[in-house]
Backbone as CSV, one residue per row, in Angstrom:
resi,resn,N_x,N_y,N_z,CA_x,CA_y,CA_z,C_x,C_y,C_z
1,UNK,-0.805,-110.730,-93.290,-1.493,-109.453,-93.221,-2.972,-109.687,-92.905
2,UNK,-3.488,-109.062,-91.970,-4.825,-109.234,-91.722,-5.520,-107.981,-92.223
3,UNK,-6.886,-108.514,-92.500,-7.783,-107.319,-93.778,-8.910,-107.563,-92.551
4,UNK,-9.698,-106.502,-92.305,-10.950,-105.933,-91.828,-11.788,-105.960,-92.938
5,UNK,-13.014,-106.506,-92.816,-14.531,-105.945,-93.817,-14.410,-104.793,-93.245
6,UNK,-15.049,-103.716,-93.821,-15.263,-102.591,-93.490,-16.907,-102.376,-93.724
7,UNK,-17.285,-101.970,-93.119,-19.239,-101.625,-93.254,-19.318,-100.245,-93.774
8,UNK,-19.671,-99.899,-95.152,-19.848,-98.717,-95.701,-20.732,-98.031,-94.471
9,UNK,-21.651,-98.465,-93.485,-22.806,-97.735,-92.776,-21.879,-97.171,-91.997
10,UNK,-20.543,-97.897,-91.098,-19.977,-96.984,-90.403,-19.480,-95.906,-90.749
11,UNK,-18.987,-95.630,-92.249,-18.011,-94.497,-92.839,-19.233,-93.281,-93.041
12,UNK,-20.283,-93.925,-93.275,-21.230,-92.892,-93.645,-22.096,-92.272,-92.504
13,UNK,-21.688,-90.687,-91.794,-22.352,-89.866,-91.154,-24.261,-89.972,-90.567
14,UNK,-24.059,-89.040,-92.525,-25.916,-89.236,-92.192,-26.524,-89.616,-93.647
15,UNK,-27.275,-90.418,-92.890,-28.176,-91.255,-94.454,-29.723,-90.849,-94.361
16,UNK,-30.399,-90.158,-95.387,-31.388,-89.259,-95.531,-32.191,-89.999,-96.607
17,UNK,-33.497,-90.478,-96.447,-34.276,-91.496,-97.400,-35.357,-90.382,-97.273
18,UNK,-35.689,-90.457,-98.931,-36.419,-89.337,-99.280,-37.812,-90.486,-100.058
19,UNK,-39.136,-89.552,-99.402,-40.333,-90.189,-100.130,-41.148,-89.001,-100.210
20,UNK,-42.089,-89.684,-101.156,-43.177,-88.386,-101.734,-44.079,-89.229,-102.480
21,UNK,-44.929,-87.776,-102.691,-46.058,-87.528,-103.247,-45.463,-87.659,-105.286
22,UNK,-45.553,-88.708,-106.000,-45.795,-88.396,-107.069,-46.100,-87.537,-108.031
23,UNK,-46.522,-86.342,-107.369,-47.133,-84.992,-107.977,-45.821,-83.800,-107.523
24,UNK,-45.255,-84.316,-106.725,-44.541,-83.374,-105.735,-43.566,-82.399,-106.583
25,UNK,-44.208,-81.286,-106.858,-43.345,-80.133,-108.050,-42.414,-79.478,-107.425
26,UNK,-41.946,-79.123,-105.891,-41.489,-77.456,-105.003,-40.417,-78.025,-104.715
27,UNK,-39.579,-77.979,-106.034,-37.794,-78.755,-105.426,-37.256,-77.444,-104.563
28,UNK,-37.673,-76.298,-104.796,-37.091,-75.467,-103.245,-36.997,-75.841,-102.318
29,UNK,-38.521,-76.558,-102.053,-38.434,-77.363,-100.072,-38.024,-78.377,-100.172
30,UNK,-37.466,-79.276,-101.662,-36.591,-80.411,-101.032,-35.279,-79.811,-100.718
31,UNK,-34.535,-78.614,-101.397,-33.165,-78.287,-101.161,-33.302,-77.448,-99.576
32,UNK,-34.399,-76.783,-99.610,-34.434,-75.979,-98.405,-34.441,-77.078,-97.181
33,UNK,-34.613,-78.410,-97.261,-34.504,-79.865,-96.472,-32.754,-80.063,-96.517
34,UNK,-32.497,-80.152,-97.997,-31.187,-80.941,-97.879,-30.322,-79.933,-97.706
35,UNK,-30.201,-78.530,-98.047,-28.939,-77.758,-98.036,-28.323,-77.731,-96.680
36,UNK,-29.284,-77.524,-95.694,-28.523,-77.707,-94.302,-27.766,-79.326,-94.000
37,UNK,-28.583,-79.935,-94.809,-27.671,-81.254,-94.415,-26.210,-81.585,-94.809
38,UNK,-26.633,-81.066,-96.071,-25.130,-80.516,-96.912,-23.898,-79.792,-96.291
39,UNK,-24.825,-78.929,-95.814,-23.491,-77.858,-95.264,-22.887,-78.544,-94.177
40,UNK,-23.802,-79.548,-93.193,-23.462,-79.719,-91.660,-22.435,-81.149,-92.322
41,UNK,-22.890,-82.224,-93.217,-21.937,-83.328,-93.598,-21.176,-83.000,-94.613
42,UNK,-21.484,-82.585,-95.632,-20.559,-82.446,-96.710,-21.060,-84.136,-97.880
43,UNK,-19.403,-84.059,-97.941,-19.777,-85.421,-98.916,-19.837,-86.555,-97.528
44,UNK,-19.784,-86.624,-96.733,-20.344,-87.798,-95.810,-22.233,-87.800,-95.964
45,UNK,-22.718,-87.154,-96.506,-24.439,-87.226,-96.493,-24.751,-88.219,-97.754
46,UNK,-25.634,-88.965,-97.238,-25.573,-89.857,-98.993,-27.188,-89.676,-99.079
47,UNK,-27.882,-89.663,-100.241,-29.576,-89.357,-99.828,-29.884,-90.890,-100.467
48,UNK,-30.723,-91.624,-100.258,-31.431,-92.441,-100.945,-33.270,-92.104,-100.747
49,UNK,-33.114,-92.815,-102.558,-34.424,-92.554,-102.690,-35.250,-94.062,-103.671
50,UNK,-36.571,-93.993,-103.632,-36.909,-95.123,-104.880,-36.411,-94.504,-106.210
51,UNK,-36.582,-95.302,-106.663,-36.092,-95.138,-108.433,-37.469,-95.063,-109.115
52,UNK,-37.717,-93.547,-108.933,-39.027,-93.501,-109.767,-38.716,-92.188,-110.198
53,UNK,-39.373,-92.031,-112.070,-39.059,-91.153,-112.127,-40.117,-89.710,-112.263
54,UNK,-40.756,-89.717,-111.369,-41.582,-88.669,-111.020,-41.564,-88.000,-109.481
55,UNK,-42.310,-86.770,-109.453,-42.472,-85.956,-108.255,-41.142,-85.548,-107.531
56,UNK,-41.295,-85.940,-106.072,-40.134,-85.880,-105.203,-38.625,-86.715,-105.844
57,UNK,-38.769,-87.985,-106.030,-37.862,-88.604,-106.156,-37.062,-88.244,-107.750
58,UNK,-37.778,-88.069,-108.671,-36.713,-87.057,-109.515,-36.182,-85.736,-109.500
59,UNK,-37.191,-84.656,-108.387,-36.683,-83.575,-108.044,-35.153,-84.092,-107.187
60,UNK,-35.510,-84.743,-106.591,-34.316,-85.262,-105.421,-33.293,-85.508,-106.239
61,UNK,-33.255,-86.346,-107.209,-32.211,-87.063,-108.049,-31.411,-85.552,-108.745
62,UNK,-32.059,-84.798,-109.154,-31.881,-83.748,-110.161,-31.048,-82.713,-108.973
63,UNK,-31.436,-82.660,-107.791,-30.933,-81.574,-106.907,-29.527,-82.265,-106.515
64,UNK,-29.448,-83.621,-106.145,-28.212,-84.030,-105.549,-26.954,-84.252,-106.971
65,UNK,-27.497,-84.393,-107.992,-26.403,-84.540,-109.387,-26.074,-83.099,-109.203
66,UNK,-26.848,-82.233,-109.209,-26.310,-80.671,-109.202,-25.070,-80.003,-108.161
67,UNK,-25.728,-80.754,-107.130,-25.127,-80.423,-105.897,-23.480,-81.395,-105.151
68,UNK,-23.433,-82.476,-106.125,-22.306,-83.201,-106.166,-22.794,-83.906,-104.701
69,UNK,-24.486,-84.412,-104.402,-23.864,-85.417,-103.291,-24.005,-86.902,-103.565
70,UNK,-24.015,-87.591,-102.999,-24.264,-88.478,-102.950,-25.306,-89.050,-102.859
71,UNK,-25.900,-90.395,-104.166,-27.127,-90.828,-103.878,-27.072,-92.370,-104.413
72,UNK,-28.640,-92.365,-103.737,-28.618,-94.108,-103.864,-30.286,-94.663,-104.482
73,UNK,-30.668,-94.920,-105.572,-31.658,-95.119,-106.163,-32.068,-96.270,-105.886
74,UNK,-33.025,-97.168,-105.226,-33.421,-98.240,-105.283,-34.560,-98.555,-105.597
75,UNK,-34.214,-99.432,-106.817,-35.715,-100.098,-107.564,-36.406,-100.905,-106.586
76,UNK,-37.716,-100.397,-106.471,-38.386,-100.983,-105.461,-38.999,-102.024,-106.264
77,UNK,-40.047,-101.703,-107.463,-40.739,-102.739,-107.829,-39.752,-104.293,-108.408
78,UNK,-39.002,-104.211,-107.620,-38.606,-105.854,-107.735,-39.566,-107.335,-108.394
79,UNK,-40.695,-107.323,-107.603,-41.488,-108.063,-108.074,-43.018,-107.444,-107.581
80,UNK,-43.642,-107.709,-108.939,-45.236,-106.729,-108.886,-46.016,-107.161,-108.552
81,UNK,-45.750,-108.301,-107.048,-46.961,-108.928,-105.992,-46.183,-108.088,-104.769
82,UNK,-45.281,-107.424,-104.851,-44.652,-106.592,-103.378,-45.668,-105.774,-103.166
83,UNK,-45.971,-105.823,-102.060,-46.862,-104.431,-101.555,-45.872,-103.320,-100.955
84,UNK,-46.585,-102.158,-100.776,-46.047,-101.160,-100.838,-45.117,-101.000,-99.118
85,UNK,-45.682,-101.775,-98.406,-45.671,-101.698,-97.246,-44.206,-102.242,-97.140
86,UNK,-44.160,-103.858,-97.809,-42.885,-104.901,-97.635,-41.664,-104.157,-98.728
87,UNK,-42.267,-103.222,-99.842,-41.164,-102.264,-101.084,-40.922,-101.106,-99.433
88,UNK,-41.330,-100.258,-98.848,-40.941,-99.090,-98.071,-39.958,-100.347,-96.830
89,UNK,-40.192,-100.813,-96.840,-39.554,-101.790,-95.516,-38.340,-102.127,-95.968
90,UNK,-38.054,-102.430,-97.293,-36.808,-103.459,-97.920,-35.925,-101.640,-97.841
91,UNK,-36.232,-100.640,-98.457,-35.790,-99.401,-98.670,-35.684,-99.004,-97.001
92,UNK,-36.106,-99.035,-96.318,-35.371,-98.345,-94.677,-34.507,-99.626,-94.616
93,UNK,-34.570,-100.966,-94.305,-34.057,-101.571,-93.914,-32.423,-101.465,-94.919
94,UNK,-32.332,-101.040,-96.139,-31.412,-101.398,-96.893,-30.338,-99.928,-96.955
95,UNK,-30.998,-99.278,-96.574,-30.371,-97.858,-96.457,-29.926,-97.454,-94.789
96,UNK,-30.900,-97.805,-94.012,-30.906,-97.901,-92.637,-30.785,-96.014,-92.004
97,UNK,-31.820,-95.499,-92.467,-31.728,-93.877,-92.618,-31.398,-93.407,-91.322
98,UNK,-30.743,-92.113,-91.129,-30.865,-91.393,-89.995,-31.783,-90.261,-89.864
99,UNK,-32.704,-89.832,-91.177,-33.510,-88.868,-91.376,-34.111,-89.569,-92.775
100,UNK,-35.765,-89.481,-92.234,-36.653,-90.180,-93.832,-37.188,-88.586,-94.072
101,UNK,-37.267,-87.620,-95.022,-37.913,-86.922,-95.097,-38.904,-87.348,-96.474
102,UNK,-40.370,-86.935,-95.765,-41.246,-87.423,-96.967,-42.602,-85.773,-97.476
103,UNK,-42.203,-86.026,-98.172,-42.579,-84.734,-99.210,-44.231,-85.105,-99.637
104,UNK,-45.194,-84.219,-99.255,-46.330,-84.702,-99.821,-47.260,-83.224,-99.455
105,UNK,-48.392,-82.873,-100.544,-48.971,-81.827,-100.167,-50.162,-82.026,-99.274
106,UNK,-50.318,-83.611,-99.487,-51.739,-83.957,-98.338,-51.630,-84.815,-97.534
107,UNK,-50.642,-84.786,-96.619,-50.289,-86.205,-95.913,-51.243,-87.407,-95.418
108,UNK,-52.608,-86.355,-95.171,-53.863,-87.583,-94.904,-54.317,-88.698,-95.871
109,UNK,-54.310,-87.503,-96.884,-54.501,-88.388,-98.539,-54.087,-88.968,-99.173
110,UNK,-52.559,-89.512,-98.415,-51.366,-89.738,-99.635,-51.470,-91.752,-99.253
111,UNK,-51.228,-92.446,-99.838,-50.873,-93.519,-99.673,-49.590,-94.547,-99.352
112,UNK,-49.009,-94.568,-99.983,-47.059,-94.719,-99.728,-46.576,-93.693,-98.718
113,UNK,-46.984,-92.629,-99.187,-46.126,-91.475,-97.841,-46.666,-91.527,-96.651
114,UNK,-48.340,-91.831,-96.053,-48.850,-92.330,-94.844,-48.360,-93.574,-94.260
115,UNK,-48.151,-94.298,-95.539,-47.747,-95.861,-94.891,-45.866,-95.680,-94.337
116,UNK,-45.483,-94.958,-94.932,-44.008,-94.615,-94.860,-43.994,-94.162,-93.405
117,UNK,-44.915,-93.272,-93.208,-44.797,-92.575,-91.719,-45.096,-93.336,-90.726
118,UNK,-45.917,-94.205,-90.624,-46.296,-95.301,-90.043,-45.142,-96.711,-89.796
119,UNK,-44.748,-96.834,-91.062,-43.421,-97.732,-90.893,-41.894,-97.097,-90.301
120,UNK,-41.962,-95.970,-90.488,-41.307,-95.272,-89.635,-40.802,-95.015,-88.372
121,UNK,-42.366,-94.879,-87.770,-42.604,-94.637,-86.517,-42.444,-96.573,-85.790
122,UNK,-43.155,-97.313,-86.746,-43.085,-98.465,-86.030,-41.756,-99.104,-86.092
123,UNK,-40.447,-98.725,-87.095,-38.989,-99.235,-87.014,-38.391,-98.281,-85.597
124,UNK,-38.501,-97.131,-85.590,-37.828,-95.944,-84.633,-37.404,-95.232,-85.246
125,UNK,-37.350,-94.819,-86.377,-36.984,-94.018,-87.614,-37.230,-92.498,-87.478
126,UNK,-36.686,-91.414,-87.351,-37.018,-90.204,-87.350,-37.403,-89.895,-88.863
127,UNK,-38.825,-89.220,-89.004,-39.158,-89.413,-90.175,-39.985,-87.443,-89.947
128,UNK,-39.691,-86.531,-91.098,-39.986,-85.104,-90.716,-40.863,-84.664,-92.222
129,UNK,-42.499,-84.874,-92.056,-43.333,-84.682,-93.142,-43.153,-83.014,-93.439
130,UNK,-42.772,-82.930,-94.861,-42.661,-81.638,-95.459,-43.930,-81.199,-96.387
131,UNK,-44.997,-80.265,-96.090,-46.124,-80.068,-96.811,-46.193,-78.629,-97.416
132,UNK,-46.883,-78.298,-98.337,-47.205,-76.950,-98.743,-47.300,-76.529,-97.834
């Protein structure tokens, strides 16, 4: 009998990596982000996010347990000489997104979420900044 590996990335549609602003309170505009994604995949949508538990990324966590989808938490601070740049890099590369949406009320001001957009743009990453 011959067995195939199977690559979870092929079974999975669309993969949606969510970043933010630490402060980030308006879980409306994260669902008003994900509900269409929802409706168009279903349970093929998986969201990943860091494993932090503030702003965006616990609104996120809290909306997809509600909503029965699928998610993927990854501890970034692995080791606390990672910069933020090589932690956002290990997270696209490990998720391999088809949509980064990053949540922030000041995108000029923000630090992780500027560098995110930037690493973004420099992988080929479609990445869609959501602001007040």
């Amino acid at each position: 009998m011959h067995t195939e590996r199977m690559d979870v990335n092929t079974l999975v549609r669309m993969k949606v990596v969510i970043v933010g602003s630490d402060t980030w309170k308006d879980i409306d505009a994260i669902w008003r982000e994900l509900q269409p994604l929802w409706e168009q995949h279903g349970s093929k949508l998986v969201v990943g996010y860091p494993d932090r538990d503030s702003g965006a990324c616990r609104l996120t966590d809290a909306l997809c347990a509600q909503a029965g989808i699928d998610r993927v938490k990854v501890p970034l601070n692995i080791q606390r000489d990672d910069s933020d740049k090589h932690q956002l890099t290990l997270l696209f590369r490990m998720i391999r997104p088809d949509l980064i949406l990053a949540f922030h009320p000041f995108i000029n001001n923000s630090k992780r979420t500027l560098l995110a957009k930037r690493l973004a743009e420099e992988m080929g990453l479609v990445l869609r900044v959501v602001a007040r």
